[in-house]
C-alpha positions in Angstrom: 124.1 136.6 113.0 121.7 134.6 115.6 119.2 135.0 117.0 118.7 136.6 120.4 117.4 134.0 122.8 118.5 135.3 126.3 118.5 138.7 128.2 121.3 139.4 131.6 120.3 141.7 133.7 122.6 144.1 136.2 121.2 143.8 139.1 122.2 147.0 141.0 121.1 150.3 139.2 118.9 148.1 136.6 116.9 146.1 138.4 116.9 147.4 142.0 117.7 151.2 143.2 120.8 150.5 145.6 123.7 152.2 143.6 121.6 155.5 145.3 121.6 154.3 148.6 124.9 152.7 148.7 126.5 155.9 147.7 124.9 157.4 151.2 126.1 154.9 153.0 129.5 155.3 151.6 129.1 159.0 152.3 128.5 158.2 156.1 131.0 156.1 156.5 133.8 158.7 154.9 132.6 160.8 157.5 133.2 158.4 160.2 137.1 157.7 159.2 137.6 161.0 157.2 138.0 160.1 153.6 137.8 162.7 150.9 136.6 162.6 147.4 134.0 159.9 148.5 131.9 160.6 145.4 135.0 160.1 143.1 135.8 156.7 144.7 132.4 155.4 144.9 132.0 156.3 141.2 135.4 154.1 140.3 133.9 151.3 142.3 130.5 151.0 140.6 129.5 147.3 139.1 132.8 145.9 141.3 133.3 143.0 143.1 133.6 143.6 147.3 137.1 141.9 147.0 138.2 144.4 143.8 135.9 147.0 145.3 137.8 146.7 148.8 141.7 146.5 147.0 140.8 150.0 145.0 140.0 151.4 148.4 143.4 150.9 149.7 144.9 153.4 147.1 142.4 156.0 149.8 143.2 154.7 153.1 146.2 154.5 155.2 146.4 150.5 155.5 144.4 147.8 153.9 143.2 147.0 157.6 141.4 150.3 157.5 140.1 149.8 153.5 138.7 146.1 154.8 137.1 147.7 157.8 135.6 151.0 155.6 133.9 148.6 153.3 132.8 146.4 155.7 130.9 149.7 158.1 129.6 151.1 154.3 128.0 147.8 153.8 126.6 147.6 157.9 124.9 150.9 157.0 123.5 149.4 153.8 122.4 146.4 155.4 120.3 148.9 158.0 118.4 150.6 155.6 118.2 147.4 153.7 116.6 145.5 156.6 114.5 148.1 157.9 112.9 149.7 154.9 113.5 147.6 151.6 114.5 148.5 148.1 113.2 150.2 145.5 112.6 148.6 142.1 114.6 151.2 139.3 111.2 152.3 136.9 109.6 149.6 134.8 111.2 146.8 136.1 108.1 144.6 136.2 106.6 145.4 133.0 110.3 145.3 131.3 110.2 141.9 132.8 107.3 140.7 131.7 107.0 142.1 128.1 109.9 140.0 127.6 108.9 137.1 129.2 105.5 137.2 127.4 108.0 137.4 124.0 109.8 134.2 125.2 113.3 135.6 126.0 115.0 133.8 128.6 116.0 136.0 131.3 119.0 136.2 133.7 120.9 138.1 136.3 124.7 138.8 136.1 125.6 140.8 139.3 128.7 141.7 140.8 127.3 141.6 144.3 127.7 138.4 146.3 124.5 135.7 146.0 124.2 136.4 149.7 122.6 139.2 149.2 121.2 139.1 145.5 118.6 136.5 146.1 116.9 137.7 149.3 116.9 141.4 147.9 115.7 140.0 144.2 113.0 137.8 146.4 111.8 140.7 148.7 111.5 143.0 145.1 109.0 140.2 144.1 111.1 139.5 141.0 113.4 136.3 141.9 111.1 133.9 140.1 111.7 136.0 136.7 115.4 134.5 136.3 116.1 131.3 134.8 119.8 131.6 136.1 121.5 134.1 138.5 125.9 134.3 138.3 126.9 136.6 141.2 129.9 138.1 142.6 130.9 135.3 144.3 130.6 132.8 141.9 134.1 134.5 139.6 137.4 135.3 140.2 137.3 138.4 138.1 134.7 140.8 138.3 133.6 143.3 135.9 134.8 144.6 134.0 136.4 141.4 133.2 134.2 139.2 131.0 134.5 135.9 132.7 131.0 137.0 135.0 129.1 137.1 131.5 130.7 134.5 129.7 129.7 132.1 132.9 125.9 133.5 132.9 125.6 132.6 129.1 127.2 129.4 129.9 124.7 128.6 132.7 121.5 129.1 130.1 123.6 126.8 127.5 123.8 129.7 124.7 126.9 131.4 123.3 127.5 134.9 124.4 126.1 136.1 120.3 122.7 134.7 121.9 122.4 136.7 124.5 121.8 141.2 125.2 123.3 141.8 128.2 121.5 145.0 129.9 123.9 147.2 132.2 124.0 150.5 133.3 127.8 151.6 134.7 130.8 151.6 132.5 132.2 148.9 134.0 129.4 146.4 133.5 129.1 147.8 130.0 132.9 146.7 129.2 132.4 143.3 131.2 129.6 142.2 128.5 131.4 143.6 125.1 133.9 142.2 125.9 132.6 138.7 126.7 131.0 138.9 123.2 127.6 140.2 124.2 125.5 143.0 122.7 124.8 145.7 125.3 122.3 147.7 126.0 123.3 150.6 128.5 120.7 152.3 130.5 122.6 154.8 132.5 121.9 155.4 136.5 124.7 157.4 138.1 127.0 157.6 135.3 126.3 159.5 131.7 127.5 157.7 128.9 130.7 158.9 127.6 132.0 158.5 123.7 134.1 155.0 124.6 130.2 153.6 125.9 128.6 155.4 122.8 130.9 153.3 121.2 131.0 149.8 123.4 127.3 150.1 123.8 124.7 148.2 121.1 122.0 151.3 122.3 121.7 153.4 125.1 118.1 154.0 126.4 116.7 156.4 128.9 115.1 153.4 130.9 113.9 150.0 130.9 110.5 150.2 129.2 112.2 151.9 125.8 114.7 148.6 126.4 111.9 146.0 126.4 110.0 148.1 123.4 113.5 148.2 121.5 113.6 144.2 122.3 110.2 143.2 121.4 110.0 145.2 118.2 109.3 142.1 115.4 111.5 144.6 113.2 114.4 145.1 115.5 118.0 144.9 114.1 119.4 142.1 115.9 
């Protein structure tokens, strides 16, 4: 087996705390064109694309005019709170970052939101210069949980996908890395694991600083 050289990060419910506010703003904008279960869609959505995110909303809405034009308010609303009051780091981020940084992994950022977006919020988190690569959204033609978003990251650090842990927290992402040939290490926001990510998952931690103690450990079971 090799060795592990190279940790991908989630960006959204790993690294930052948006999954929380983007399900408000979601919430909000259900209100404003009257769209029930919001919850269950949002939920189904989690670690999508916008494009894939935008053509499961059409099985909700009357036309895929009004799906294009729900996403697009939803993410106006983010952008608002975004602007005006930042976002929140998920718990442990920086030391999680730096433990493994101090124990020479190579670190990286597989996200399914557009680079637009990802670097100015990773650079206002003060955390942008951790990353030796970042693979967004907009960068594949399949999002999670297709593998092709992992496959590319390990591909842009020059290491086979048996090199690298990928670190996720929604089903979606989980299934995305396993199946590109990653380990993965599930640390769940919104969503419990059930038994198929019991199964899918390498380990399942309760946050980031068990992650980085898991990773560091000289006697780990890579």
């Amino acid at each position: 087996m090799k060795e592990i050289k190279a940790v991908i990060f989630d960006m959204d419910g790993i690294l930052l705390d948006t999954e929380s506010l983007c399900k408000i703003c979601w919430r909000r904008a259900a209100k404003e064109y009257n769209v029930q279960n919001i919850d269950e869609i949002f939920m189904q959505c989690v670690g999508r694309s916008r494009a894939d995110t935008k053509r499961l909303l059409q099985n909700y809405l009357p036309s895929e005019k009004e799906a294009g034009e729900f996403r697009e308010r939803a993410g106006e609303l983010f952008d608002e709170v975004w602007h005006e009051e930042g976002l929140k780091k998920m718990p442990f981020v920086s030391e999680c970052l730096e433990s493994l940084k101090n124990a020479g992994f190579r670190l990286s950022v597989a996200s399914s939101t557009r680079a637009v977006k990802v670097h100015p919020q990773l650079e206002q988190a003060g955390i942008h210069d951790y990353f030796e690569t970042i693979t967004t959204g907009d960068m594949v033609a399949h999002s999670k949980p297709d593998p092709e978003i992992y496959l590319k990251a390990a591909e842009s650090l020059k290491l086979s996908p048996e090199e690298c842990v990928a670190i996720e927290d929604s089903p979606n992402g989980v299934r995305s890395a396993t199946a590109a040939g990653i380990k993965c290490i599930m640390v769940p926001d919104m969503i419990a694991p059930d038994d198929e990510m019991k199964e899918k998952a390498w380990k399942i931690f309760k946050n980031l600083k068990e992650t980085a103690e898991f990773l560091c450990a000289p006697e780990k079971a890579l």
